[in-house]
C-alpha positions as CSV (number, residue, x, y, z in Angstrom):
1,X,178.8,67.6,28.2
2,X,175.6,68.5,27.1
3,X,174.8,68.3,23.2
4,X,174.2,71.3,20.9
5,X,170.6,71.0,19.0
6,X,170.3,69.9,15.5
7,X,168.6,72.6,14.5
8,X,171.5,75.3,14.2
9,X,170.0,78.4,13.2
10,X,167.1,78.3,15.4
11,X,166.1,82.2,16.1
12,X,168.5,83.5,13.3
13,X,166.2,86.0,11.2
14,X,165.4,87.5,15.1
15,X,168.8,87.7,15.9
16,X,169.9,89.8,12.4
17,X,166.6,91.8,12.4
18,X,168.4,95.2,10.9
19,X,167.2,97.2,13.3
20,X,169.1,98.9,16.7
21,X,169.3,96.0,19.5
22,X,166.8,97.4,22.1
23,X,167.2,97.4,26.1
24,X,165.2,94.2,26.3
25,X,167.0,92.5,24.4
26,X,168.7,90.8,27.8
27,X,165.6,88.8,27.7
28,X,165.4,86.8,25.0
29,X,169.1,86.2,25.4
30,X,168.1,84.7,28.5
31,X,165.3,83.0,27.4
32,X,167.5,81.4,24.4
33,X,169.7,80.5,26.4
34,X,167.7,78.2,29.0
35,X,166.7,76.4,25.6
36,X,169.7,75.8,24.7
37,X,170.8,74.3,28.3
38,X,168.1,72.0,27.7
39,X,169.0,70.8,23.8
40,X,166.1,72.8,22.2
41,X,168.1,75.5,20.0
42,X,171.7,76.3,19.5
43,X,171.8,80.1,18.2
44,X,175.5,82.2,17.6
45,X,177.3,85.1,16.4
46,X,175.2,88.1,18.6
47,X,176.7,91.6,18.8
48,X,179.0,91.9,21.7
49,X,177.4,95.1,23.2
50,X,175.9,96.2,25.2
51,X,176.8,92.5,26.7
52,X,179.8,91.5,26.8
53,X,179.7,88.3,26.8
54,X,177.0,88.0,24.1
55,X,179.7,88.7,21.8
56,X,180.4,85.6,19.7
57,X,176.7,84.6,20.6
58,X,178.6,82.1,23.0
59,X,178.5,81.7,26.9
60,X,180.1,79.2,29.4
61,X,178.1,77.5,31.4
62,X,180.3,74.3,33.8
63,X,182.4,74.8,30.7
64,X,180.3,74.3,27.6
65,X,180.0,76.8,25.3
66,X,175.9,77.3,24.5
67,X,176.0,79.1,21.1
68,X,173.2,81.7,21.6
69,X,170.7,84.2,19.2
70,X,168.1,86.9,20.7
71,X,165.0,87.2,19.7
72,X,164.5,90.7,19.2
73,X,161.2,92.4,20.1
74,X,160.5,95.7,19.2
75,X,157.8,97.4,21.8
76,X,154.5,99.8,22.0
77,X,151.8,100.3,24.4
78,X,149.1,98.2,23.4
79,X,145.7,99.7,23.9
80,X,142.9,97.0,25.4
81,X,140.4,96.0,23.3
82,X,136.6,95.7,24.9
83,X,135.6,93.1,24.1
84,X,132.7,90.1,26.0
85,X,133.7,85.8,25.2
86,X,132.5,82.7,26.3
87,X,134.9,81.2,28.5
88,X,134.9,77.8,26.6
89,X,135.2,78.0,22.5
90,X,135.6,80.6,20.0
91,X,139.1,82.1,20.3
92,X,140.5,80.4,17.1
93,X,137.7,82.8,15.2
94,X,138.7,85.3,17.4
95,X,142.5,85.0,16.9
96,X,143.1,82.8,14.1
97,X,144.0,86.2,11.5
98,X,146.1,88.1,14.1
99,X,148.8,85.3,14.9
100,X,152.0,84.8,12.5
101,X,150.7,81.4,10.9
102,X,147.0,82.8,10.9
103,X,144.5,80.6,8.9
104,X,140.7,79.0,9.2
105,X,141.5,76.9,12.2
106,X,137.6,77.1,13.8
107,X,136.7,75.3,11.3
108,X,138.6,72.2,12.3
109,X,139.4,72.6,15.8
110,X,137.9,70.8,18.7
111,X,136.3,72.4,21.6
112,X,137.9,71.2,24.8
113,X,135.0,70.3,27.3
114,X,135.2,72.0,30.9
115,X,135.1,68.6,33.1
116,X,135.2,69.7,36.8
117,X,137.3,67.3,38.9
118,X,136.6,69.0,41.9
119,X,132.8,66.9,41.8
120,X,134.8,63.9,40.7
121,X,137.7,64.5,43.4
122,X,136.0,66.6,45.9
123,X,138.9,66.8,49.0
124,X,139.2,69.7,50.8
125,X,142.5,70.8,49.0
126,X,140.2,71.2,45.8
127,X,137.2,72.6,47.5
128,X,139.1,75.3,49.5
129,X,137.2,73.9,52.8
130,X,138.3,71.3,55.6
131,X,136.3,68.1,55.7
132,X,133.4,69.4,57.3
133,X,133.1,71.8,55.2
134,X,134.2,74.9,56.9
135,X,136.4,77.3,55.1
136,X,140.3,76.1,55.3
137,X,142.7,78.8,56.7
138,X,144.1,79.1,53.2
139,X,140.8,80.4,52.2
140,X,140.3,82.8,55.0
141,X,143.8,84.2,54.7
142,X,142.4,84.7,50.8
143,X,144.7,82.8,49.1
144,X,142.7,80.9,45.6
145,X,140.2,78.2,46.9
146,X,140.6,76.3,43.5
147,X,137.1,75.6,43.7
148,X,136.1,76.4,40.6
149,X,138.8,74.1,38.8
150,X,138.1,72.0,36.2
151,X,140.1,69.8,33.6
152,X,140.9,72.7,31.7
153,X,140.0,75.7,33.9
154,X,142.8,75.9,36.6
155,X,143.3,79.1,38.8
156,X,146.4,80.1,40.6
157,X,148.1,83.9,42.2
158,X,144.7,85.4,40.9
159,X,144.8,84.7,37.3
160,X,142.4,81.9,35.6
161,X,144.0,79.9,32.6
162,X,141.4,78.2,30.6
163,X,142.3,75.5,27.5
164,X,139.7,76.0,24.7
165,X,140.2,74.5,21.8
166,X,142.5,72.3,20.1
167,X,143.7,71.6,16.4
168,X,146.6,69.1,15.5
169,X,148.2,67.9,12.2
170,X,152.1,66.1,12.3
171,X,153.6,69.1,12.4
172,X,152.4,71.0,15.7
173,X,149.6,71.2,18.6
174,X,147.7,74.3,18.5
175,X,146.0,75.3,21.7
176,X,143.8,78.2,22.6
177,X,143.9,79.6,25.8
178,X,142.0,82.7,27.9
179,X,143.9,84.3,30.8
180,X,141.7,86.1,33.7
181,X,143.0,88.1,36.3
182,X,140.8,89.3,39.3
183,X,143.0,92.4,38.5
184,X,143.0,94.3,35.5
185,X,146.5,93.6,33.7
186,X,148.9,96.5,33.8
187,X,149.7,98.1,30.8
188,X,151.8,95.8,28.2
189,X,154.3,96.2,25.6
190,X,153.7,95.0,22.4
191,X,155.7,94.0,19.4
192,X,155.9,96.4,16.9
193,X,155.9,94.5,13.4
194,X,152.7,92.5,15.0
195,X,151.3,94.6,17.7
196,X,151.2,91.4,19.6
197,X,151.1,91.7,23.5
198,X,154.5,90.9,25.1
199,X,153.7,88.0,26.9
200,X,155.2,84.6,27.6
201,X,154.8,81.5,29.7
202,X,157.6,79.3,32.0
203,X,156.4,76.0,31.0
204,X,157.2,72.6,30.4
205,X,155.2,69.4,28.8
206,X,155.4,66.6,26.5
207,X,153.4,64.0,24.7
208,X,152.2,60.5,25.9
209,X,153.7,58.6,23.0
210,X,157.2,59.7,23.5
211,X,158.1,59.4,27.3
212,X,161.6,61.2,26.2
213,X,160.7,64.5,24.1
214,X,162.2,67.1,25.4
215,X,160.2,68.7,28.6
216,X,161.0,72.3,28.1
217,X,158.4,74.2,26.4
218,X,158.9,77.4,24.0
219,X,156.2,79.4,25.5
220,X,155.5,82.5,23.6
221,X,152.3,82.9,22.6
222,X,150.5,84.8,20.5
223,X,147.4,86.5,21.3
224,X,145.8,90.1,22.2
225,X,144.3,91.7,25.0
226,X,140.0,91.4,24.6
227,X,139.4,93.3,27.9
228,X,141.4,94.9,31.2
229,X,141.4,91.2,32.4
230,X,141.4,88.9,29.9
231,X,144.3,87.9,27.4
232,X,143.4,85.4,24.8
233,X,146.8,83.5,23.0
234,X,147.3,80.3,20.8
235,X,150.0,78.3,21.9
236,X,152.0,76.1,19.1
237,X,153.9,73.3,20.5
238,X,156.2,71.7,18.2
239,X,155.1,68.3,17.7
240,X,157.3,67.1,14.6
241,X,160.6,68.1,17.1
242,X,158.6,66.2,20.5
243,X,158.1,63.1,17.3
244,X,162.0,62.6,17.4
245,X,164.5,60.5,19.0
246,X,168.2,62.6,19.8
247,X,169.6,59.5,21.9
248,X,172.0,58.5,19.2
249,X,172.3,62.1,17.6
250,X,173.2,63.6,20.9
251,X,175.8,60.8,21.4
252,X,177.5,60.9,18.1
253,X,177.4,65.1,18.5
254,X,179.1,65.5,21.7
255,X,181.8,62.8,20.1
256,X,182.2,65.8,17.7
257,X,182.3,69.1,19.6
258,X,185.0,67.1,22.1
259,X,186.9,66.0,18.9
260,X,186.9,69.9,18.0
261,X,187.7,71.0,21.0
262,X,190.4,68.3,21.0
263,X,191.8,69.4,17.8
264,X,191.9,73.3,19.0
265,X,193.6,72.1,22.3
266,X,191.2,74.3,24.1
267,X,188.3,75.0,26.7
268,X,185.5,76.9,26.8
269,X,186.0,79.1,29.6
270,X,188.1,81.7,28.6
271,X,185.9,85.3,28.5
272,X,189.0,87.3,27.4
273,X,189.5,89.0,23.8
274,X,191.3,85.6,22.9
275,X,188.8,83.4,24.6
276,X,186.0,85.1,22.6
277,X,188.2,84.8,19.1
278,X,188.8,81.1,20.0
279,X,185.0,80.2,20.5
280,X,183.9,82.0,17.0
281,X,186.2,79.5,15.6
282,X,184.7,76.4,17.9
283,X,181.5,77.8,16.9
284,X,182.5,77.5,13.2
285,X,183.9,74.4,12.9
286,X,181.1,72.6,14.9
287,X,178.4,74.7,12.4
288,X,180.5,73.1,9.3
289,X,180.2,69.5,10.6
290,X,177.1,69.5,12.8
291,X,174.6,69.3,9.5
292,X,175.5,65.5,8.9
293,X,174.8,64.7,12.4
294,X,171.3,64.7,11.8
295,X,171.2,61.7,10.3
296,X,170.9,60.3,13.5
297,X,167.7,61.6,14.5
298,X,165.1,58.6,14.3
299,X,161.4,59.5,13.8
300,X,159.1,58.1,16.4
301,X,155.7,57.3,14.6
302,X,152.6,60.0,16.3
303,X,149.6,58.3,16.7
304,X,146.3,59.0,15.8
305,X,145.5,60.4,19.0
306,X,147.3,61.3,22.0
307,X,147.7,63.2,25.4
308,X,149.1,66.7,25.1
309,X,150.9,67.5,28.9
310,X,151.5,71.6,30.2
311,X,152.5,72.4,33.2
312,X,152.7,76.5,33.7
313,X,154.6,78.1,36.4
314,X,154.8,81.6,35.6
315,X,153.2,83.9,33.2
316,X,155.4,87.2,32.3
317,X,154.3,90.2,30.6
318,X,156.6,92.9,29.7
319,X,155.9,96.3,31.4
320,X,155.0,99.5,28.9
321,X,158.3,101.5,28.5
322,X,160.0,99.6,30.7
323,X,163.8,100.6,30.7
324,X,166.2,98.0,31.0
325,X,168.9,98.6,33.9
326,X,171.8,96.4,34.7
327,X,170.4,96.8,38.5
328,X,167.5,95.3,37.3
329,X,168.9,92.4,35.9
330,X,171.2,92.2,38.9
331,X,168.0,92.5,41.2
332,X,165.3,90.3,39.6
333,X,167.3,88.1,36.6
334,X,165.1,87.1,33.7
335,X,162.1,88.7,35.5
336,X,163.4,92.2,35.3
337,X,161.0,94.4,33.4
338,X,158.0,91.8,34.0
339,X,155.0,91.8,36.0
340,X,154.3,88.0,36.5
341,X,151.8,85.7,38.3
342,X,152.9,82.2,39.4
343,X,151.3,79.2,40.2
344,X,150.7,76.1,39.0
345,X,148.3,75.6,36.0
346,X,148.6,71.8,35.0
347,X,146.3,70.4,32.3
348,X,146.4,67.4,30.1
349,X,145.0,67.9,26.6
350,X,143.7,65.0,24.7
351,X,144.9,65.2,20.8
352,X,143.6,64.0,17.7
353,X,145.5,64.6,14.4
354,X,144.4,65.8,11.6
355,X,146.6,65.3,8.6
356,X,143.9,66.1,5.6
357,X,145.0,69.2,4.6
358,X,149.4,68.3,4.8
359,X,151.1,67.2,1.8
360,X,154.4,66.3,2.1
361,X,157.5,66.4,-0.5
362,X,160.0,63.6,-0.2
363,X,162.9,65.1,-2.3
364,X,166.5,63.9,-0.4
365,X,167.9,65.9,-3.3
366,X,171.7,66.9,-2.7
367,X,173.7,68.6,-4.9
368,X,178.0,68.3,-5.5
369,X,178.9,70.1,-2.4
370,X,176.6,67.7,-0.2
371,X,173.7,70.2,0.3
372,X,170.4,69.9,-0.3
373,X,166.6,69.1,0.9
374,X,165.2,66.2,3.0
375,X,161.9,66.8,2.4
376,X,159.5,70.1,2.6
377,X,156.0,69.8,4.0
378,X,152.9,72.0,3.7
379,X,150.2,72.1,6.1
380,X,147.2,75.1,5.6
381,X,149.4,77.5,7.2
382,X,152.7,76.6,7.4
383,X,155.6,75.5,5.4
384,X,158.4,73.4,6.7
385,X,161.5,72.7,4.7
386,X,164.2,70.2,6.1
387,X,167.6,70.7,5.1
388,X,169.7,67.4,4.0
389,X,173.4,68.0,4.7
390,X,176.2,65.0,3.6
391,X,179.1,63.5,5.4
392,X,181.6,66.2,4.5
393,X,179.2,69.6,3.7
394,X,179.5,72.6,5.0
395,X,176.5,73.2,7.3
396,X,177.4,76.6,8.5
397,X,174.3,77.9,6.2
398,X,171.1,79.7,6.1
399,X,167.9,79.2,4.1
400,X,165.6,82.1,2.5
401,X,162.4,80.8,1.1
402,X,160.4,83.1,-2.2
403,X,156.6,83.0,-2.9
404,X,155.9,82.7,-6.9
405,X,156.6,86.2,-6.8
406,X,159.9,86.3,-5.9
407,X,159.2,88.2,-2.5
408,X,160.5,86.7,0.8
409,X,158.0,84.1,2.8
410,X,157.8,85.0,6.7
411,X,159.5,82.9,9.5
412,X,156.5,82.0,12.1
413,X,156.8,84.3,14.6
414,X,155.9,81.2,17.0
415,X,158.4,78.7,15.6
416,X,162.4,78.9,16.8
417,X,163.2,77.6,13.8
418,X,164.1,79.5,10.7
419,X,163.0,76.3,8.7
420,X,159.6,76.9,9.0
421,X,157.1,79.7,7.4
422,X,154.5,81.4,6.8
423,X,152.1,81.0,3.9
424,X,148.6,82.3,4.1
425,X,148.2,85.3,2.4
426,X,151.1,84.4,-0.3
427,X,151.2,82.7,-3.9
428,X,152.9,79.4,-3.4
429,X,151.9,77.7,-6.6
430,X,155.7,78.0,-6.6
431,X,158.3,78.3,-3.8
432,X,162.1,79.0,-4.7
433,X,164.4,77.7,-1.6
434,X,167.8,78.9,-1.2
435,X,170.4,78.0,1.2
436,X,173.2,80.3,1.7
437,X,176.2,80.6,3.7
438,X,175.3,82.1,7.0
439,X,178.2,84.6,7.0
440,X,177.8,85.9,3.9
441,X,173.9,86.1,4.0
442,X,174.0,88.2,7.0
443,X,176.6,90.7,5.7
444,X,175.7,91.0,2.3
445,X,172.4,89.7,1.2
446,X,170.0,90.5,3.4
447,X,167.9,93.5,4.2
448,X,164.9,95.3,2.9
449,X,167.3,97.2,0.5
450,X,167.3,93.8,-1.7
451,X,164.5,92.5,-0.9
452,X,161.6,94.5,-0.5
453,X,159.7,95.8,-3.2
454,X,160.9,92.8,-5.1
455,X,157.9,92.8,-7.6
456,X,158.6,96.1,-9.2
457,X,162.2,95.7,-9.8
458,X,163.8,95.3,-12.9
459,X,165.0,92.2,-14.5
460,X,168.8,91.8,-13.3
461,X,168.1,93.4,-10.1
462,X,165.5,91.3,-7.9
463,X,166.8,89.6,-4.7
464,X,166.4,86.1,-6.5
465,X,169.3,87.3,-8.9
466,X,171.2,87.9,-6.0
467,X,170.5,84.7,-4.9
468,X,170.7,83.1,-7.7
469,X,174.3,84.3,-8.1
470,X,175.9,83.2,-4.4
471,X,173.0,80.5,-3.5
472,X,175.1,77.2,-2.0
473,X,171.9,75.5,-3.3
474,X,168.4,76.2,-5.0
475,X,165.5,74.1,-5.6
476,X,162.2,75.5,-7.1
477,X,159.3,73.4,-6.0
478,X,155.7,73.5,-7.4
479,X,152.5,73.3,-5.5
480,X,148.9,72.8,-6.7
């Protein structure tokens, strides 16, 4: 039996956006899920319709229940922006302010160099010709020659992916990437909160350091269009989840969830009325006890420098107005709705970290009820706060973060974690954390009624009072 992730409310604010559920939303559901196969999120509790079995956020797969949350993504044309780049270098400048955790990365980042291998190789396979240098049949049929490869330039199913640059600190890789297609790119959705193109990548990876890290890779990006065919993204790997060690936390977590199970006298493969009731309360119970479990995640030690892996198989962009139909999904799966090129762009990414600019807070502060924080750690454009749940505590929670004005920080768009945040353009000379219980967050103390316009409200009546008042636990931190 597989183990469900540590990190329990992965995707949450996307999956209680207060907004209608759109068409595409099959997606994401999908998407989530595959994580969740692979021990990378555990997600609950989405509406039932217009999917049945989305219901309790739960479905059976060889007769585990994968507790799943949709990202939500809410969709207009994006118009192409003209718009002439170097192939190699400038695309943090370019991008750094339009991505969720946007900062001054050029300044720091490292230009990848464009090494060709197919001078250092050169076989036919690379050079799109047989060994006497004749075209191959490949190449006359006009399939890619490869020929112009290098270490960081790979072309496949007529699109170009080339790796830029590179910035690092212990918290995640970022990597920026150009995408050129011999055709221009049809017309893409884009999100509407951050007009971001709707486009994602099938990818896996890992790092050199820790043979073990978890091979599948998140791969939304975020980027914009700078021309009909070229998209330019930054990619965000996770590096502070590849820098752990589940072997004993997965162990000591499916002991638990069979103990549950065990103690309901049930399975998980039951799609009736009562079958969806029984696996809220599965879900429940396991969300109540999980948070102590993490204890058993071991740090692994990131070096100095390492080798970042990616290994691309499909890039997928969301038609323009595309309409969701259940023949689609029937038809095509996951892919429905998506123009897509596949292929296999491979590239290895050497990675130095750069840890000047994080501080990190050590607090394993707990209060009566077991709850609390492990430690919180700020980088130039992120914030990451780790929660610290006791034998015993309720885990079954959700954490709000407020700037030193009292108005709700952002989730990074990039991260599937609701643990991490945005902070560029906010005052955090002081940051108020809150963790609530999940339940009672989502259907009472959320939404833009309490929390927007939080500045101008008066005393008695901010969000933080509301917090104040039901918050499981609070911690105010300070920052210089």
């Amino acid at each position: 039996m597989m183990s469900l992730n540590d990190n329990e409310k992965d995707f949450q604010k996307k999956l209680q956006e207060e907004t209608e559920i759109p068409l595409i939303v099959h997606e994401r559901v999908n998407q989530a899920y595959r994580l969740i196969e692979n021990n990378t999120a555990v997600q609950k509790k989405a509406p039932k319709e217009p999917y049945h079995w989305m219901k309790l956020g739960g479905r059976i797969a060889g007769g585990m229940a994968a507790a799943l949350a949709v990202g939500f993504i809410f969709c207009a044309v994006n118009p192409v922006m003209a718009k002439n780049l170097p192939v190699v270098g400038g695309l943090f400048e370019i991008l750094q302010d339009n991505v969720s955790f946007f900062g001054d990365f050029s300044d720091h980042a490292t230009t990848l160099e464009a090494v060709d291998t197919t001078e250092t190789e050169g076989t036919a396979a690379d050079t799109g010709s047989d060994t006497e240098g004749n075209p191959s049949e490949d190449t006359e049929a006009g399939q890619d020659t490869k020929k112009d490869d290098t270490a960081y330039t790979k072309t496949a199913d007529g699109l170009t992916i080339t790796c830029s640059e590179v910035y690092a600190n212990s918290q995640a890789v970022y990597v920026t990437m150009q995408f050129k297609s011999e055709q221009p790119f049809p017309k893409t959705e884009t999100r509407a909160e951050s007009g971001t193109p709707v486009i994602d990548l099938d990818m896996t990876g890992g790092v050199d350091f820790n043979a073990e890290a978890d091979p599948v890779i998140d791969g939304q990006v975020e980027g914009k269009f700078l021309d009909d065919n070229t998209y330019a993204c930054i990619f965000r790997y996770d590096l502070a989840h590849a820098a752990k060690d589940y072997t004993e936390y997965n162990e000591k977590y499916n002991e638990m969830t069979q103990q549950v199970l065990d103690e309901m006298g049930i399975t998980l493969d039951d799609e009736t009325d009562e079958g969806y009731a029984l696996l809220e309360e599965y879900i429940n119970k396991v969300s109540e006890r999980g948070g102590a479990y993490q204890k058993y995640i071991k740090d692994i030690e990131i070096p100095d420098t390492f080798n970042l892996h990616l290994d691309i198989t499909k890039v997928r962009g969301l038609e323009a107005d595309y309409e969701w139909s259940e023949a689609d999904e029937e038809k095509y799966g996951t892919d429905a709705g998506y123009y897509k090129y596949e292929g296999d762009w491979n590239f290895d990414i050497p990675v130095t970290v750069d840890d000047s600019q994080t501080e990190v807070l050590e607090l394993n502060d707990t209060n009566e009820a077991g709850i609390g924080l492990r430690s919180v750690i700020r980088t130039p454009y992120e914030l990451t706060v780790n929660e610290l749940y006791e034998d015993g505590s309720d885990s079954d929670c959700f954490m709000v973060a407020l700037d030193a004005n009292g108005n709700k920080l952002p989730y990074n768009d990039s991260a599937g974690n609701c643990n991490n945040f945005t902070i560029q353009d906010r005052d955090i000379s002081t940051v108020d954390i809150y963790i609530l219980d999940y339940t009672q967050y989502m259907d009472e103390l959320k939404g833009p009624d309490n929390y927007n316009n939080n500045e101008n409200k008066p005393e008695g009546q901010k969000w933080s009072d509301l917090l104040d008042q039901y918050a499981k636990y609070h911690k105010t931190l300070h920052f210089d």
